[in-house]
Every structure is written in structure tokens, then in C-alpha cells.
C-alpha positions in Angstrom: 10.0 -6.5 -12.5 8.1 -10.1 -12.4 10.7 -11.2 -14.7 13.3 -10.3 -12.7 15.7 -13.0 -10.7 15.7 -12.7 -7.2 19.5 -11.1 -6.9 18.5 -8.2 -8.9 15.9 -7.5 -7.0 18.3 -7.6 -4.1 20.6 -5.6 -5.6 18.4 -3.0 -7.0 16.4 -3.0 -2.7 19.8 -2.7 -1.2 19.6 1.2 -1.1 16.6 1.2 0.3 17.0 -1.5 3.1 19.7 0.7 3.7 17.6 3.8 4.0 15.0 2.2 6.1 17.5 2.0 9.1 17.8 5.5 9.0 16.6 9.0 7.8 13.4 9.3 5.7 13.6 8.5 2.2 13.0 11.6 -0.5 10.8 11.0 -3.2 10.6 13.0 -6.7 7.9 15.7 -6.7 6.6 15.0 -9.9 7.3 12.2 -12.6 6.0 10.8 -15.6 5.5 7.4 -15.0 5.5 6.1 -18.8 8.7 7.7 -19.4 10.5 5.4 -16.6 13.0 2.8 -17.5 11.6 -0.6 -15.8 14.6 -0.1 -13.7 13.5 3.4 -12.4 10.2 2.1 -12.1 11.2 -0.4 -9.7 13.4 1.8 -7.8 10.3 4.4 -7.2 7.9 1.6 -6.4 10.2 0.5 -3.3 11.0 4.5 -2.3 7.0 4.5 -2.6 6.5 1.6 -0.2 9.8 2.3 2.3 7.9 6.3 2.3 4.4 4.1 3.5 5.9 1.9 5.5 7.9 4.4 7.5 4.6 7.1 7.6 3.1 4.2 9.2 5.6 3.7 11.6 5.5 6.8 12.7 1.9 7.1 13.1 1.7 4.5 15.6 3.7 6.5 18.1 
């Protein structure tokens, strides 16, 4: 991802800005991390950090 130009990094966050207005996001049980495209990678790392950032959220209330 540190290669990446700043629109596909927009593009590929869209979803999950998206997501983070509303219900909480769902994230795979179990997955072999090696066996990720970079892509996929990416797109688990921000479910991982929407998932944290909206347990935190809620822990403030």
C-alpha cells in the first residue's frame, strides 16, 4: 500500500467511509494473512481500523 497513489487509496476507503456512518462493519473470522492479494490486505487493514475505531466509540458512551 505505500506505493499506492492517493486516489486508489480513496477509492479502495470509499466502502468503508461509507460503512462508518452507519451499521458496524463485519470482519472475516479467520484468514491467512500471506495468502492476501495487497488489495485484500488493504481492504482488511481499514475494516480492522473502522472495527477499532467504532469499539472505541462506543466505549465512551
Amino acid at each position: 500500500m505505500p506505493r499506492w497513489d492517493v486516489e486508489d487509496l480513496q477509492v479502495m476507503a470509499r466502502p468503508y467511509a461509507y460503512a462508518m456512518r452507519s451499521e458496524k462493519p463485519k470482519l472475516p473470522e479467520n484468514v491467512d494473512w500471506e495468502s492476501l492479494s495487497e488489495m485484500e490486505q488493504g481492504r482488511l487493514a481499514l475494516a480492522i481500523a473502522n472495527w477499532i475505531m467504532t469499539e472505541l466509540e462506543h466505549r465512551k458512551d
